[in-house]
N, C-alpha and C positions, 0 to 999 in steps of 0.2 A: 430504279424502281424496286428489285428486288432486295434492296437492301433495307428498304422501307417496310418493306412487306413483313423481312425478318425481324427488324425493327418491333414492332407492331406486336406482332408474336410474340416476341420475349418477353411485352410489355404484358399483356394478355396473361399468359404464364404467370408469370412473377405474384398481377393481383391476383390471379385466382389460388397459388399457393399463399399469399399473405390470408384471403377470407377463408380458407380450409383450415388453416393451422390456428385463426382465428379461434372458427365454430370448434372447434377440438377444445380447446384448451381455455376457454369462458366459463365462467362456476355459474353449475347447475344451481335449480333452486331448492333449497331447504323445504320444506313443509314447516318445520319450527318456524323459519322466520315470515310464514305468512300470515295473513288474519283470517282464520278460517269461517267459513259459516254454518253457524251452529245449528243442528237439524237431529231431532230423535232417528231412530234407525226405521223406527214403523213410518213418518212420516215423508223421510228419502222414497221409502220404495213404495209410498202410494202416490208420491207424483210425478216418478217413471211408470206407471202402473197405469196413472190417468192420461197424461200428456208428457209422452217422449221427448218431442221435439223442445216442450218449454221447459221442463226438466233439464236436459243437455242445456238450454239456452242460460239457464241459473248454475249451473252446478258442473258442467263439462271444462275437464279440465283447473280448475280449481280446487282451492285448498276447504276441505271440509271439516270439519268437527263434529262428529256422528256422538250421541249416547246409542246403548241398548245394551243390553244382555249376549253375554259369547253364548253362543246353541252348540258352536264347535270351533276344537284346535287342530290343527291338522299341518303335517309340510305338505307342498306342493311339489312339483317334479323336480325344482333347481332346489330343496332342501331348505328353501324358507321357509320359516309359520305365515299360516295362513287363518284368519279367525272369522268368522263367520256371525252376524249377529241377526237377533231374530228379529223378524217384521211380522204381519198377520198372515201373511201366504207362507206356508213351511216350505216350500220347492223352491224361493226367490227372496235368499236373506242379501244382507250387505256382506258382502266378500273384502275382505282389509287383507292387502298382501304387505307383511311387514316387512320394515326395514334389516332390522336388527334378528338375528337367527336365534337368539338368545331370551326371548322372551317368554315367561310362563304365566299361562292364565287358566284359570278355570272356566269349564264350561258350567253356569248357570252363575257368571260375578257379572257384575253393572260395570261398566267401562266405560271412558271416551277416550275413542279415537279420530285422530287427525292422520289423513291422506287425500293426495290430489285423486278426486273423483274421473273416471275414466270410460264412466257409460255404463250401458245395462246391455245385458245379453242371456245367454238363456236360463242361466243360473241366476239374477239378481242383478243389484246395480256392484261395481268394483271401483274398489277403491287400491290404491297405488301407493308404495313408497310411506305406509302409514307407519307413526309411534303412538306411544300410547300417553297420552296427555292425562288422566287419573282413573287412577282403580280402585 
């Protein structure tokens, strides 16, 4: 009986190092290689502005394609750029946390960017993992 037991165990063990080392080691996903959805920057954060929930329900999680104007460039605490585009509430733009550390943009250039959308919070709606698709 006990050897069954052990049995069992090891089996136990064994799959769950196989789905660990699995999740680890499975390629993340690109933003490039999604279809993103295309959305002006003013029109993202008037319908997190109007309806959160149907908002997140469109756009959470997902690959987007924002236009707008950079209002600002800034790094963030981990030494990324971070760009910010304007909507009609100045307190609550679209926040783009880029990929690449390397990017230079002016604030007041027209831009699209693509990143997986991440929710709104007290700053604006955030976007994740973005590049910059044309400037």
């Amino acid at each position: 009986m006990i050897k069954r037991i052990i049995i069992i165990v090891v089996i136990l063990v064994v799959a769950g190092l196989a789905v660990a080392t699995y999740q680890w080691y499975k390629p993340h996903h690109k933003v490039e290689n999604a279809k993103g959805i295309v959305v002006t920057a003013a029109n993202l954060s008037k319908e997190y502005t109007e309806d959160e929930k149907k908002a997140d329900a469109k756009y959470l999680n997902k690959a987007v394609e924002v236009s707008g104007i950079v209002e600002e460039s800034d790094k963030n605490q981990d030494g990324g750029i971070m760009l910010i585009l304007q909507t009609a509430d100045p307190v609550a733009g679209i926040q783009c946390t880029m990929r690449d550390k390397g990017i230079v943009v002016s604030k007041g250039q027209n831009t699209v960017i693509k990143g997986f959308c991440s929710g709104t919070g007290i700053t604006g709606v955030s976007l994740t993992d973005c590049v910059i698709e044309k400037n």
